[in-house]
C-alpha positions as CSV (number, residue, x, y, z in Angstrom):
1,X,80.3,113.3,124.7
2,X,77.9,110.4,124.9
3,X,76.2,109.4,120.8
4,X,72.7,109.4,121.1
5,X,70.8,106.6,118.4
6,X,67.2,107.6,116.8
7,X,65.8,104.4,116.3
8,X,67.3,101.4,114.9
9,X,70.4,101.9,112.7
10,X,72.0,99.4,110.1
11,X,75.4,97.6,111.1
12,X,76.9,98.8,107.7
13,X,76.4,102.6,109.8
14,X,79.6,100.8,112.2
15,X,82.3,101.4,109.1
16,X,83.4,103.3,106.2
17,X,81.5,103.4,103.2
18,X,84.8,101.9,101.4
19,X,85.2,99.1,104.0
20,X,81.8,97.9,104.2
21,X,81.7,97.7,100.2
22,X,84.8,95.6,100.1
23,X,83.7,93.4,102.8
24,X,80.7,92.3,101.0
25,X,82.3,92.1,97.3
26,X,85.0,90.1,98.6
27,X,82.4,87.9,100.8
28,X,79.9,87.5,97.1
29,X,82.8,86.5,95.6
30,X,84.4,83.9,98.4
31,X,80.6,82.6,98.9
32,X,79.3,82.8,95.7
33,X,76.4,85.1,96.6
34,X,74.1,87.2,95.2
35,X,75.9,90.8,96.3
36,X,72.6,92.2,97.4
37,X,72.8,89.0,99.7
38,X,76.4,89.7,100.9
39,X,75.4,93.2,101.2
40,X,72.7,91.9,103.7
41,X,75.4,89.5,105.5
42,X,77.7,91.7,106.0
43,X,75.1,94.7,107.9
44,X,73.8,91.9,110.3
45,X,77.5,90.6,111.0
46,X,78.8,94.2,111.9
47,X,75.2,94.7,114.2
48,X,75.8,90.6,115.4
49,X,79.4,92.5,116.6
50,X,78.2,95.4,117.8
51,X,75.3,93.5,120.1
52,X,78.6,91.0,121.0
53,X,80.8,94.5,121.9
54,X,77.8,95.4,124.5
55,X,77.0,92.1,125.8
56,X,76.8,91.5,128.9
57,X,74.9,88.2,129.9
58,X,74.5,85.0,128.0
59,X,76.6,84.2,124.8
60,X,75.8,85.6,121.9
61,X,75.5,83.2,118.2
62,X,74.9,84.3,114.8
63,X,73.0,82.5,112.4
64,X,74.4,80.4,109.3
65,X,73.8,82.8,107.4
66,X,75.0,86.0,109.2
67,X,78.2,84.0,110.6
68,X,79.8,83.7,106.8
69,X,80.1,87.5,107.4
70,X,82.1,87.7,110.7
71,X,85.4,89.0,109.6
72,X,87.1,88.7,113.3
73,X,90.4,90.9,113.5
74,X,88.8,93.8,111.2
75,X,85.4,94.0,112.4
76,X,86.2,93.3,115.9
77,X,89.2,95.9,116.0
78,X,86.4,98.5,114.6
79,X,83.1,97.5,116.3
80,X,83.9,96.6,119.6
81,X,87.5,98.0,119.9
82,X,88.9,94.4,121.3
83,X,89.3,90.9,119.9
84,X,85.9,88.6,120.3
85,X,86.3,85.5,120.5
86,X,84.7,83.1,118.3
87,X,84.5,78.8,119.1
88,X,82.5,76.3,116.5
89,X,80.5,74.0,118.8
90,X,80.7,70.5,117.7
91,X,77.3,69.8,116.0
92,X,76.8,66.6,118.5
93,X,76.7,68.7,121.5
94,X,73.5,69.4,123.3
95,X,73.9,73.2,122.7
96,X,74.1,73.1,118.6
97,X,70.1,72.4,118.4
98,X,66.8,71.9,120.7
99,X,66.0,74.3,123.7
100,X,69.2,76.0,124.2
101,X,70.2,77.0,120.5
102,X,66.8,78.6,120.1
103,X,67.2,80.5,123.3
104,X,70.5,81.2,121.7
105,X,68.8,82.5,118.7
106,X,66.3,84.4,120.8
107,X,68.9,85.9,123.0
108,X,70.5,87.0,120.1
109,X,68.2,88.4,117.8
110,X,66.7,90.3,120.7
111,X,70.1,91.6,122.2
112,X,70.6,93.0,118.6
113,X,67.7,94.8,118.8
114,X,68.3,95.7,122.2
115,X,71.8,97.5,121.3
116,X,69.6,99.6,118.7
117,X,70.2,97.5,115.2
118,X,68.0,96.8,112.5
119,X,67.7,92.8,112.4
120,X,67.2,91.5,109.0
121,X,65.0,88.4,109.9
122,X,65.3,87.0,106.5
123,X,68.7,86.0,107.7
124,X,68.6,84.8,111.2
125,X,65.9,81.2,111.1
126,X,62.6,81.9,113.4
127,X,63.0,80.3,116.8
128,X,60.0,78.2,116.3
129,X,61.2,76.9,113.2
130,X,61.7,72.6,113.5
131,X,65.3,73.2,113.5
132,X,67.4,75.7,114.6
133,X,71.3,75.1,114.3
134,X,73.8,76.7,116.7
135,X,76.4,74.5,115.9
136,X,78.4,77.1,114.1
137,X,78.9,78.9,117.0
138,X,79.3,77.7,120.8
139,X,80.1,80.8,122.6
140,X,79.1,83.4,119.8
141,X,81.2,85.9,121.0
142,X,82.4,86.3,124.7
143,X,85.3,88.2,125.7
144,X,88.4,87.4,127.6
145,X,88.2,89.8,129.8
146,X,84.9,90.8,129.6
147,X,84.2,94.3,128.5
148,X,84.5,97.2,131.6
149,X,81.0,98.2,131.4
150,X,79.7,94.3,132.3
């Protein structure tokens, strides 16, 4: 049986009611955010995931923002069904900013899209903005082995 999407659908539709509710209390609390904020986080990590799970070219980042909501074992396990990893880039390497992190960005935003997510673009920074920071993430998410549909 092969699950047909109408239109974009949020990340938060990738869990249980239950688990997407703790996820973003606990990640208001840890962070300090506004839980309509967290809310938001948390539904662009699990579509950030889901994007990763289907991903099948260049690396994947999240924003600052949507990173804070990246809960690896739980989400992975659930979203993509496999561990993905996740590797800080050092924010002096040529990949954190300029050309490549807002082809990152681009890549990213459009792959979650692509994979038939809503994207919140109050979280993710517009690629034409003066400065756009990949250094939270190096290789997003890539898999080890990739996925058997790549």
């Amino acid at each position: 049986m092969t699950a047909v999407m109408k239109g974009p659908v949020t990340g938060r539709s990738l869990v249980s009611h239950e688990l997407f509710n703790r996820l973003a209390r606990r990640l208001a609390v840890e962070e300090k955010l506004d839980p309509g904020l967290s809310e938001r986080i948390v539904d662009q990590a699990l579509a950030f995931l889901a994007a990763c799970a289907t991903n099948c070219g260049a690396p994947l980042a999240p924003s600052e923002l949507v990173d804070l909501g990246w809960d690896y074992a739980e989400f992975c396990d659930r979203v993509a069904g496999r561990f993905l990893h996740h590797v800080p880039t050092d924010e002096s390497s040529p990949s954190a900013g300029g050309p490549a992190a807002r082809d990152t960005l681009v890549r990213t935003m459009s792959a979650i899209r692509g994979a038939g997510y809503t994207l919140d673009a109050g979280l993710w920074p517009h690629p034409d903005a003066d400065h756009v920071n990949c250094s939270q993430c190096k290789n997003g998410c890539y898999d080890d082995p990739p996925p058997a549909q790549c």
